[in-house]
Every structure is written in structure tokens, then in C-alpha cells.
C-alpha positions as CSV (number, residue, x, y, z in Angstrom):
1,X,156.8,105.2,145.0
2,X,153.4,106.7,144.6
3,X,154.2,107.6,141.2
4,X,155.0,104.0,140.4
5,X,151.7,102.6,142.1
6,X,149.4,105.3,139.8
7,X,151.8,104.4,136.7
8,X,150.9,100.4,137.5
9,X,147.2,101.5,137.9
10,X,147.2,103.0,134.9
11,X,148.8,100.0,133.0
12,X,146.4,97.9,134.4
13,X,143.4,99.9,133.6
14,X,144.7,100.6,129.7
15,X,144.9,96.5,130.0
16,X,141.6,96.0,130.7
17,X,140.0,98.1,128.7
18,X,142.0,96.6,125.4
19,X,140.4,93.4,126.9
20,X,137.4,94.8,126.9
21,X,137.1,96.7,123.6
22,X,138.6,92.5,121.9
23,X,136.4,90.6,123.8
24,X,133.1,92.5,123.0
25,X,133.5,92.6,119.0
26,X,134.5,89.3,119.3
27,X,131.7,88.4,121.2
28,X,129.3,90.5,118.4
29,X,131.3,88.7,115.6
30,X,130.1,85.1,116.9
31,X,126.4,86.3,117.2
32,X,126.3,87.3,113.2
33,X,128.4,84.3,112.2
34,X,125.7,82.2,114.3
35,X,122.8,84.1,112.8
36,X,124.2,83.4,109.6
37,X,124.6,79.8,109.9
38,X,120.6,79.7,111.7
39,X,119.7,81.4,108.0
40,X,121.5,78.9,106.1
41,X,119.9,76.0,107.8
42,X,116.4,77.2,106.9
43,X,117.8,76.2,103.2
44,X,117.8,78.0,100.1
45,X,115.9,81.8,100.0
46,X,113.6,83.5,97.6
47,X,115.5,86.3,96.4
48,X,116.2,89.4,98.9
49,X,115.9,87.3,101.9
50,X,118.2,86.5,105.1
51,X,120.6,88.6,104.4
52,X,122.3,88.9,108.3
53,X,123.7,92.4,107.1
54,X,120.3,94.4,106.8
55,X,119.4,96.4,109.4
56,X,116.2,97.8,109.7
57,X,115.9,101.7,109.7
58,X,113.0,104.6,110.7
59,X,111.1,103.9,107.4
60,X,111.1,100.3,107.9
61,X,111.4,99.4,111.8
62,X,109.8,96.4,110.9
63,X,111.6,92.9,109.7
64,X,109.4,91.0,107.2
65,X,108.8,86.9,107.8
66,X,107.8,85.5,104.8
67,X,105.5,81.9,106.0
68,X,105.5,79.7,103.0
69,X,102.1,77.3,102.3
70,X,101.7,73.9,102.5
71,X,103.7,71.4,100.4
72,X,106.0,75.2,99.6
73,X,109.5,76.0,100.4
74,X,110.2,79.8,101.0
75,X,112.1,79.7,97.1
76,X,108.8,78.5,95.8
77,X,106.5,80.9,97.4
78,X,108.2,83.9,97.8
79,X,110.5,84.2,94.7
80,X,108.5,87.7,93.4
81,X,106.8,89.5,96.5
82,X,110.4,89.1,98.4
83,X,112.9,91.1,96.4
84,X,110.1,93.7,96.0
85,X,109.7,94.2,99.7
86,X,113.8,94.1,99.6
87,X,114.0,97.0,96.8
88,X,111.4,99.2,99.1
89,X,114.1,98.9,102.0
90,X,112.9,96.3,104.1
91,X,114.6,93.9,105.6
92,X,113.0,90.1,104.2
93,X,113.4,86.7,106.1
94,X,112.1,83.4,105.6
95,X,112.3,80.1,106.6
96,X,111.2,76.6,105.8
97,X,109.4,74.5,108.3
98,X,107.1,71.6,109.3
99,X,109.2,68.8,107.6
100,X,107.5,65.5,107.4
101,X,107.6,62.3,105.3
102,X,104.7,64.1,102.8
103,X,107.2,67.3,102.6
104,X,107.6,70.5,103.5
105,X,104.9,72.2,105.4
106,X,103.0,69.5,106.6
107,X,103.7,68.2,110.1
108,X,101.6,69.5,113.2
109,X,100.6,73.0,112.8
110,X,101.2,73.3,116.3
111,X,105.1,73.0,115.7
112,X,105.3,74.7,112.9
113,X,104.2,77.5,114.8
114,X,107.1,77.1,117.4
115,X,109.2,76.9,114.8
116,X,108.0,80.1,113.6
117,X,108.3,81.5,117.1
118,X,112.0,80.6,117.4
119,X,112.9,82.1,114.0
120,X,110.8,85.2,115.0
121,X,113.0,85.2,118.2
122,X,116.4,85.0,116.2
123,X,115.3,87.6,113.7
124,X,114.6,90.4,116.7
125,X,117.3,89.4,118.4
126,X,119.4,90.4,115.8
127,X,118.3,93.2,114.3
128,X,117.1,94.6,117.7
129,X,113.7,95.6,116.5
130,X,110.8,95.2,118.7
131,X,108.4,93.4,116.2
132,X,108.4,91.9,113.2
133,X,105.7,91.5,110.1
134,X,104.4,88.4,109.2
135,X,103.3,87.8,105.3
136,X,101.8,84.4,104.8
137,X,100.5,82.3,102.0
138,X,97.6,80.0,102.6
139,X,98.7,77.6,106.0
140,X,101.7,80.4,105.9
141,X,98.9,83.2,106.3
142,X,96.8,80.7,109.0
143,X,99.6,78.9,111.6
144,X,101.1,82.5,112.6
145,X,97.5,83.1,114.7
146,X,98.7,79.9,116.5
147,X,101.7,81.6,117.7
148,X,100.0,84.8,118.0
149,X,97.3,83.5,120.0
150,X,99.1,80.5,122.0
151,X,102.6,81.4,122.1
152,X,103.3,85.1,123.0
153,X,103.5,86.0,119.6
154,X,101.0,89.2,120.0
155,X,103.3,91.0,121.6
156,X,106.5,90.2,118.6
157,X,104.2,90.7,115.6
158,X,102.8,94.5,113.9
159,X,100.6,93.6,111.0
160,X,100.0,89.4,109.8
161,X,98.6,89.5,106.4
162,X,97.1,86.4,104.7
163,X,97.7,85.9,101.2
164,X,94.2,83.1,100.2
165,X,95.1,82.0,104.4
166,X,93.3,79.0,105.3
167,X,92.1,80.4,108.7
168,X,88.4,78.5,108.7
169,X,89.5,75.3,106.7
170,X,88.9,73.8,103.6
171,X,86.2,71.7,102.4
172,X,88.9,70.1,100.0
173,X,90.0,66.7,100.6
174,X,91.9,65.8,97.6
175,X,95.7,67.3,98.8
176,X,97.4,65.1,96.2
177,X,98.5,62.6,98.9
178,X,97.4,60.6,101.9
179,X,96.2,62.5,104.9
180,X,97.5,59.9,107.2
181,X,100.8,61.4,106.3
182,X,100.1,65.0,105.8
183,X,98.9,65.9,109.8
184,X,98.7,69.5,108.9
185,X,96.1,68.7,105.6
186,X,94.0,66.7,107.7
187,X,94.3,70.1,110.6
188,X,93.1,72.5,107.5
189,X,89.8,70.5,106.7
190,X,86.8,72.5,108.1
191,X,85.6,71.7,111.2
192,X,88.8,70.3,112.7
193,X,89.7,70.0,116.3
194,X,93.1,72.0,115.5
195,X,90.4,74.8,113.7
196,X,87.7,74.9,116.0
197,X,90.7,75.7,119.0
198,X,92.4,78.1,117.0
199,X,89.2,79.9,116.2
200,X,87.2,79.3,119.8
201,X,86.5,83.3,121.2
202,X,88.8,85.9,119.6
203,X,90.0,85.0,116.1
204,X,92.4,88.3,116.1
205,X,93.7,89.0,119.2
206,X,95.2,92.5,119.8
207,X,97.3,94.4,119.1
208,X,98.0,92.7,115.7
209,X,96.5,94.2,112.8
210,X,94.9,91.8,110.0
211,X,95.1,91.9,106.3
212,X,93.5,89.3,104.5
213,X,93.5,89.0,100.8
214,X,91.3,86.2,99.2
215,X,90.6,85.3,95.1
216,X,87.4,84.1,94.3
217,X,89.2,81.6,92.1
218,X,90.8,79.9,95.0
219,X,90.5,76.0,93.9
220,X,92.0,75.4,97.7
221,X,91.1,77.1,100.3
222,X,87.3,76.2,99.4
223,X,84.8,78.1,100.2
224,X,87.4,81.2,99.4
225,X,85.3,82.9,102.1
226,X,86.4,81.0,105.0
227,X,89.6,82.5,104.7
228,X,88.3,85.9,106.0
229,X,88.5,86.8,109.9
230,X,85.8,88.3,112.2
231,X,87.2,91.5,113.8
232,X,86.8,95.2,114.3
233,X,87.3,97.5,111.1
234,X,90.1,99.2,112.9
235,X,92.2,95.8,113.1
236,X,90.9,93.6,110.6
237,X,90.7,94.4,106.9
238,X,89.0,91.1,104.6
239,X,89.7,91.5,100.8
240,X,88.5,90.0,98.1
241,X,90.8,90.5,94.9
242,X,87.8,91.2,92.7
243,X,85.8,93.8,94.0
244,X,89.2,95.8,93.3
245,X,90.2,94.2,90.0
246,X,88.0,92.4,88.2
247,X,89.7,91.1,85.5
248,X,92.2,89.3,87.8
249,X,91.1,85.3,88.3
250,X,94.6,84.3,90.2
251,X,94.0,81.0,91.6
252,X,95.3,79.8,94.8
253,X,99.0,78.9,94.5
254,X,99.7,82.4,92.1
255,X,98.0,84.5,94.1
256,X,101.2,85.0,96.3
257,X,102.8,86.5,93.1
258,X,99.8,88.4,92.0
259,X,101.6,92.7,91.5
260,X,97.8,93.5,92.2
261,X,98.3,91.6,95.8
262,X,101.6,93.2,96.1
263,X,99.4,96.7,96.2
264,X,97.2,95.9,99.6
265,X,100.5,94.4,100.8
266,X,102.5,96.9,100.5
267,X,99.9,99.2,101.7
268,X,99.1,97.4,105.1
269,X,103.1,97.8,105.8
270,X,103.5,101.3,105.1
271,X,99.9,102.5,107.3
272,X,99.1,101.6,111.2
273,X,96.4,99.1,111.1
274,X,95.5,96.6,108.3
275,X,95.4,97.5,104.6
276,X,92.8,100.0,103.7
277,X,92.2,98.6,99.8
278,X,90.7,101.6,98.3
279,X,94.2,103.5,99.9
280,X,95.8,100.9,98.0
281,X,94.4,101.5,94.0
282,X,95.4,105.3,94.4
């Protein structure tokens, strides 16, 4: 009889564990299949992005976010520097965001950053890294201090690095279409409530490091200076494209597929701290 009970026991036990060994990769399957789908709604990629099967590895612990600019979709903005990150083995995302009757990009800042801060969630939640790095092009290189600074992004995010970011305004006021419908325009012009919060005490809270990388031929983000940030050498690194190269008059809008940007890029991902531009042009 007692054989019988520990041969039952043992049945039972083998059963469970079978239950437990289906349920679990089942359970794992349905996460990646709903990653997958989150990617797809963000629309169409730049090249080397959201792909749900990269993992991140010791060389690259760090996922890549690639924020498009105002009026830009991730394809747009990201169709170079993105399958170069992907070919030096990181791991690219991007999304889309801050929909609005005048297009993509250009509703509240202040959503568009906690729409960044959900993606930002998804992306560590799947690849189980601890932070990510944020490469943005002009509002794409601002709105991520939002959701460092207001929404507990600080503690998700290793380096943000500005591409010509708008972080002090513009003085331009001719976006191409009415302000009344482009809220996040209107939030970039210098001197805005949205600006003067964002930029009230410390502009580059810690432990981020800051890289930003400005053109003197930035018809935009005008004067191309008030896209530079106040903050200690150690965390904050301000470049302007020609004191390195210059021969090199990007503007504004190619700037984010400038191979001389790609450089200081590149470099502030592969260092602790921001980019160290004379590191870079060895």
C-alpha cells in the first residue's frame, strides 16, 4: 500500500511539473507576441529597429530609443544612424508619437513624454536591461528631459544625446503651419511656460550623462546655441559640429544623418559619461 501512495505521489508530482514547464513558455511566448504587436503599432521602422528578437549583450547592455523631431516619423529621422547602431550590435527601438491634427510629433510635449515613458517601460521589460539610451533629434533630443526630470525617467535612462535638441527654444515662428494646431511648436518658442518649467533649477539631473551636438547652420533651432545645456564637465558634453569639422554646414533636419554626428554618437555610447569630442576624431 505504501508503495502505491509514493507511486501516486510521484505521478502527481511528474504532472505538475509538465504543467509547469507548458504553462511558463507559454506564458513567455504571449509576452514576445505582445511586444511584437506594441512594435508594430508604433508604425513602420527605420531600418535595424524593433526587432523583439535582439537581446542586448556585455558590449551593449544598453537598448537604444531613437526620439524622432517634430513633424518626423521614426522612418524619416532615423533611416541612416539606426542600422549603423544595429551593425555595431546594439539593440535599436523607436517609436512614433504625439499625434495631432498638424501631424506627427506635435501634440503636448508633456504626453509625448509619457508616451516615451511607456515605450521605455516595454522595451526594459523585455529585454531585462536596467536602462536604456536615448538618441534624439531636435524635440526628440528636448522632450526626454521631461521624462527624465518629471517622470522617473533618471533612473531608466544611461546617456540622452541631442542631435540640434531644442532644449532653450526657438526664436522661429514660421513652423510651416498654424500654431493653434501644432501645441508642441507653440511649447518650443523661447521663453515658453512649457520651457521656462522644464529648464527652472537643474537642466541635467543626475545620473544621466548629456551629449549635445549642435550645427551652426541650424535654420531651426534658432539661436543654434540655445540648444546647449548648463552642467558639470563630467556629465554634460555641448558640441558644436564645427570646431571639429569645418567644412561640414549640415542644417537642421540632415544633421541626424550627418557620418561626422555618428562619430560623437557613437563615442558617448561606447565611454561612461557624455561624449568626449576630441576621443571621438581619433
Amino acid at each position: 500500500m505504501a508503495k502505491k501512495y509514493r507511486r501516486i505521489s510521484l505521478m502527481i508530482l511528474v504532472s505538475l511539473l509538465v504543467s509547469l514547464m507548458t504553462v511558463f513558455p507559454a506564458s513567455s511566448t504571449h509576452a514576445a507576441d505582445d511586444f511584437k504587436t506594441f512594435l508594430e503599432k508604433q508604425g513602420t521602422p527605420p531600418p535595424g529597429a524593433n526587432d523583439p528578437e535582439c537581446r542586448p549583450d556585455a558590449s551593449h547592455p544598453e537598448p537604444i530609443v531613437l526620439v524622432p523631431g517634430t513633424f518626423e516619423t521614426m522612418w524619416q529621422n532615423w533611416a541612416d544612424l539606426s542600422p549603423y547602431l544595429a551593425k555595431k550590435g546594439y539593440c535599436v527601438y523607436s517609436l512614433n508619437y504625439g499625434f495631432s491634427s498638424a501631424g506627427p510629433s506635435t501634440g503636448p510635449i508633456e504626453q509625448s513624454a509619457d508616451e516615451l515613458k511607456t515605450f521605455v517601460d516595454r522595451v526594459l521589460a523585455h529585454t531585462g536591461a536596467k536602462k536604456v539610451s536615448i538618441i534624439g533629434h531636435s524635440q526628440g533630443g528636448m522632450m526626454p528631459r521631461y521624462y527624465i526630470k518629471f517622470l522617473g525617467g533618471a533612473e531608466k535612462v544611461d546617456d540622452l544625446i541631442g542631435l540640434a535638441p531644442s532644449n532653450h527654444g526657438t526664436l522661429l515662428t514660421a513652423w510651416g503651419v498654424p500654431l493653434d494646431l501644432c501645441v508642441a511648436c507653440q511649447q518650443q518658442g523661447s521663453g515658453s511656460d512649457f520651457l521656462n518649467k522644464l529648464n527652472n533649477g537643474d537642466e541635467t539631473p543626475d545620473p544621466v550623462s548629456y551629449t549635445v551636438i549642435a550645427t551652426k547652420a541650424d535654420e531651426i533651432v534658432i539661436p543654434y546655441t540655445s540648444a546647449f545645456l548648463d552642467g558639470p564637465s563630467t556629465q554634460v558634453t555641448n558640441i558644436t559640429l564645427q570646431d571639429y569639422y569645418p567644412l561640414d554646414w549640415v542644417g537642421h533636419v540632415g544633421i541626424s544623418y550627418d557620418p561626422n554626428v555618428f562619430r560623437f554618437v557613437l563615442d558617448a555610447l561606447e565611454h561612461a559619461g557624455p561624449a568626449n569630442p576630441d576621443r571621438a576624431m581619433k
